[in-house]
C-alpha positions, -999 to +999 in steps of 0.1 A: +675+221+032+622+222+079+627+211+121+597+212+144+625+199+171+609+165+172+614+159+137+641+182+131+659+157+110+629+152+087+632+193+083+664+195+078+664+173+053+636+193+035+655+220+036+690+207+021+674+194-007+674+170-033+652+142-041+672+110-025+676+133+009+639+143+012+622+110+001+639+097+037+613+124+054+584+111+073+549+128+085+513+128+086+489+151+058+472+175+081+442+199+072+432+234+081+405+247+059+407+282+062+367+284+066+343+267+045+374+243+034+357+233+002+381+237-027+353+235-050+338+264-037+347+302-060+368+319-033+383+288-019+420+284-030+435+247-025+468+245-007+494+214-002+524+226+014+554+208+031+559+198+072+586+230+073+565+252+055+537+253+084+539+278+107+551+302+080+522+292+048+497+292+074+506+324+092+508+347+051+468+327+046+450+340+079+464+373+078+462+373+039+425+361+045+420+385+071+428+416+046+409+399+014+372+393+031+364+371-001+394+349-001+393+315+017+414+285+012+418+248+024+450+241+038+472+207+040+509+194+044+523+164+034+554+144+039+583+147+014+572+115+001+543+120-011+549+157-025+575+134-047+549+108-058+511+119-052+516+153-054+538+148-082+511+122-103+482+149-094+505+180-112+512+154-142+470+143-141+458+184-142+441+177-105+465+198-087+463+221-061+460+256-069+494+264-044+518+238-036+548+230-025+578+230-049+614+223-037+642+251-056+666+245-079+667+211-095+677+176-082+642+161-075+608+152-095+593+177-076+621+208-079+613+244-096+632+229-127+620+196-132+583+206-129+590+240-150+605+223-180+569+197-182+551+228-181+531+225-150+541+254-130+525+291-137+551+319-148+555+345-119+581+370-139+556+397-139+555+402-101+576+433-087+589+411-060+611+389-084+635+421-093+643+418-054+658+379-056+697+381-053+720+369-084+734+342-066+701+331-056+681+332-095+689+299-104+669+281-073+636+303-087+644+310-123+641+289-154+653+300-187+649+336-171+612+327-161+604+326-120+583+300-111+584+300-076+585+319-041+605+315-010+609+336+017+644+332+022+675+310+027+687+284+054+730+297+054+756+271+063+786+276+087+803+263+118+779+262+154+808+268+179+806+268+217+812+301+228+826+285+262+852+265+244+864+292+226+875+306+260+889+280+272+913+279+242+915+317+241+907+317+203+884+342+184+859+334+153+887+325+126+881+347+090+906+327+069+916+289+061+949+295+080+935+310+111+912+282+111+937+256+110+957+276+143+919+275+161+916+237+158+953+232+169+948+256+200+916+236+205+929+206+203+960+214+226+934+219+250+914+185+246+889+200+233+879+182+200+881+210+175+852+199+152+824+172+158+819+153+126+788+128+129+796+113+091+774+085+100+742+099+092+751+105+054+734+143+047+760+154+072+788+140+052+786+167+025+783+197+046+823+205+052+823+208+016+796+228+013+812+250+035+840+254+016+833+252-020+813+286-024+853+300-017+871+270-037+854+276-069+821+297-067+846+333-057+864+323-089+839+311-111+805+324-105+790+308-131+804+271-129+768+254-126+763+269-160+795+257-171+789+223-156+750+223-175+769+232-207+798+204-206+826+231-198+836+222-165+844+190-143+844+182-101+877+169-107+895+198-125+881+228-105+880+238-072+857+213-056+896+193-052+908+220-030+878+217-010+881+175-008+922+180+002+912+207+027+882+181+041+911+156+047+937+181+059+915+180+088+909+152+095+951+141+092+953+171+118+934+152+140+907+179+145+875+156+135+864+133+166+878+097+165+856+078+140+836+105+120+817+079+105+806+054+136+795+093+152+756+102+143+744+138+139+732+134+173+762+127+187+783+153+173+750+180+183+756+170+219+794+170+218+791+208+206+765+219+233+782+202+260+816+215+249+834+184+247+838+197+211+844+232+201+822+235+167+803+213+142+796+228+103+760+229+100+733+244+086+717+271+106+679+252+104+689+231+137+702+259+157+676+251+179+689+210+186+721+228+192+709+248+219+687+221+234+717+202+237+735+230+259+732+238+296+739+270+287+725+279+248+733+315+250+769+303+246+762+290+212+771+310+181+778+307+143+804+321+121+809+316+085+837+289+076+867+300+059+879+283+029+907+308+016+933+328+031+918+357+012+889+368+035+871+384+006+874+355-015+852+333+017+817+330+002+788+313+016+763+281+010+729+299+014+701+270+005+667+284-003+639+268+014+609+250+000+593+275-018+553+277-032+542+277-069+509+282-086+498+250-109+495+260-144+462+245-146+449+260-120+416+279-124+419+301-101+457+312-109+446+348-108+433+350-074+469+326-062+492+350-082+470+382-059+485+359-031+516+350-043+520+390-045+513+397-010+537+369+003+566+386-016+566+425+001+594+427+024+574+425+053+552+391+046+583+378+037+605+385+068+575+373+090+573+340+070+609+339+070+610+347+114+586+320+112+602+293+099+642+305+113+658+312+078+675+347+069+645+367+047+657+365+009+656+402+006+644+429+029+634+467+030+646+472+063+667+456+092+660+415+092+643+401+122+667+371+122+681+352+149+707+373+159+738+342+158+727+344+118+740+383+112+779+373+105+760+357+074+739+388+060+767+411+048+775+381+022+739+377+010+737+416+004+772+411-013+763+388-037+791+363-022+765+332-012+756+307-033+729+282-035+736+245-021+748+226-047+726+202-051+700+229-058+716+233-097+724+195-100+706+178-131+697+143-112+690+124-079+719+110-086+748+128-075+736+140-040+739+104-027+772+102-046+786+127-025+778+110+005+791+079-002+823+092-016+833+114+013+826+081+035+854+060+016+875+095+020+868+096+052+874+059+059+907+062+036+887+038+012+892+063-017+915+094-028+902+128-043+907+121-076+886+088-073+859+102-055+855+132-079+853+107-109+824+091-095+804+131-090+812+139-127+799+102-140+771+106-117+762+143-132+765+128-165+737+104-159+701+116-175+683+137-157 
């Protein structure tokens, strides 16, 4: 699922993931050479990366630059767009950068798996910092055991709540399904509107499930994408139902705002930061809209959201960010892997990751993280997060499936079953 707060949509979406969600993002290609900015010239290393990637790519080049007196580079970002068609057509013509962006996972024509598979990414399994990358986390770098790419660490998803309103009600952080359900309802009691739901703007749509389907079916089955890749498993018979009836339970409790899907993103970010509403499930990339929403943004905090009424059966949505990956054409491959290597030791990686506010994907030390984001890190060193789904979904297809299904669900249009029928047919289609 990256949010300069001017664009912070367009980031956002970059950091969910998938190809239909990122092709809506918009920009400008910038340049920084770092020095002579010739990528013909022998120390010069060309570099496209994407809009979220900025502050942290550029940050790992200077000081990498500033260690390494011979290395210089040339330096650009470009919109989703056109990392999914020009970028794309330059990887498939052997003109490539030597770094570029790559999204994680699979799902779009420019993702780890999609690229890996026509051979145009370099293989990274030889370098130390691979052994570091969690097991829930392998499948967003790793093709047929092989890593391809490098990302500094993960974007988690969970409720932004208003500290304030939490008062008000005299509730605490819930830690299970149950206690959840008797937060909203002391919430609501109060007329406070227990979750802002802003289902207009479609990515938001899939987030509540998101939230809960690491605990519906990812605590029981770890290893349902590979069941899904291999034909063994279904959306509609596994857990992703509970998930769907628990989206609706909610709403039938009347804990959404009236008319989830006439309420934009925006909306539902100012409802929480003004406390008309108590909490919104996001991911934690636009922290920083919350809090420009609120008079008081110290207020704000994040919890993971409970799917389960067995506390150590609630696991976490942790989406990787756009990573980097080394063009397997590249001629200077050598001197990008050297760089590659220095952006993976624990602390290049937690300054990339402080850069661009995502939880670092591993770490030799305490995390500088934004301190709202700690209730997430004892589940990443667990083992008990999990990619976004999209990230291990064979197509562009079924991401905007999603959407639209929870819309009719939302708008009574549709039942579970129904809706869950349409995921499967669209996983089905070819990749």
């Amino acid at each position: 699922m990256a949010l300069d707060q001017s664009v912070s949509r367009r980031r956002l979406l970059q950091l969910i993931g998938g190809a239909t969600v990122a092709a809506t993002a918009a920009g400008t290609l910038t340049a920084c050479g770092g020095g002579s900015g010739s990528s013909s010239s022998g120390g010069t290393l060309k570099v496209i990366g994407a809009g979220s990637q900025e502050a942290g790519l550029r940050k790992a080049l200077d000081d990498y630059k500033k260690a390494n007196g011979g290395f210089d580079f040339n330096l650009s970002f470009s919109p989703a767009d056109q990392l999914q068609t020009a970028l794309r057509a330059q990887l498939a013509a052997g003109n490539a950068p030597d770094l570029h962006a790559v999204y994680p996972g699979n799902g779009s024509a420019m993702s780890m798996v999609q690229l890996s598979k026509a051979n145009l990414l370099a293989d990274l399994s030889d370098q130390s910092w691979t052994q570091k990358i969690p097991t829930g986390f392998k499948g967003a770098f790793q093709q047929d055991g092989k890593t391809f790419i490098f990302s500094p660490g993960t974007s988690v998803l969970g409720a932004i709540y208003n500290k304030k309103a939490f008062a008000t009600a005299g509730v605490e952080v819930p830690t299970t399904w149950s206690e959840l359900l008797a937060v909203c309802d002391k919430l609501k009691k109060k007329g406070i509107v227990p979750i802002a739901l802003g289902a207009q703007t479609p990515w938001v749509t899939q987030l509540i499930d998101y939230a809960l389907v690491p605990g519906t079916v990812y605590a029981k089955t770890p290893d349902f994408d590979d069941k899904m890749t291999a034909g063994n498993a279904s959306f509609a018979d596994s857990g992703w139902a509970d998930a769907m009836d628990k989206y609706l339970e909610l709403q039938k409790k009347g804990f959404f705002n009236d008319n989830p899907n006439g309420t934009t993103y925006e909306q539902a970010t100012s409802m929480v930061g003004t406390g008309k509403a108590a909490m919104a499930v996001q991911v934690s990339a636009v922290l920083q809209a919350f809090r420009e929403a609120s008079p008081t943004p110290d207020d704000l905090g994040m919890f993971p959201f409970p799917a389960t009424d067995v506390a150590a059966d609630n696991w976490i949505p942790g989406g990787v960010v756009v990573g980097i990956a080394i063009s397997a054409k590249s001629k200077k491959a050598e001197q990008a892997k050297k760089f590659i290597e220095y952006c993976g030791q624990p602390e290049t990686v937690n300054a990339w990751a402080e850069a661009v506010a995502c939880v670092p994907l591993y770490s030799d030390g305490d995390a500088k993280v934004d301190p709202v984001l700690k209730p997430f890190l004892p589940y990443l060193k667990d083992n008990k997060a999990v990619p976004f789904m999209d990230q291990r979904w064979p197509n562009a297809e079924v991401q905007p499936t999603h959407f639209a299904v929870v819309q009719e669900l939302l708008g009574g249009k549709s039942t579970v079953p129904a809706a869950l029928k349409k995921m499967d047919e669209a996983y089905r289609k070819s990749a």
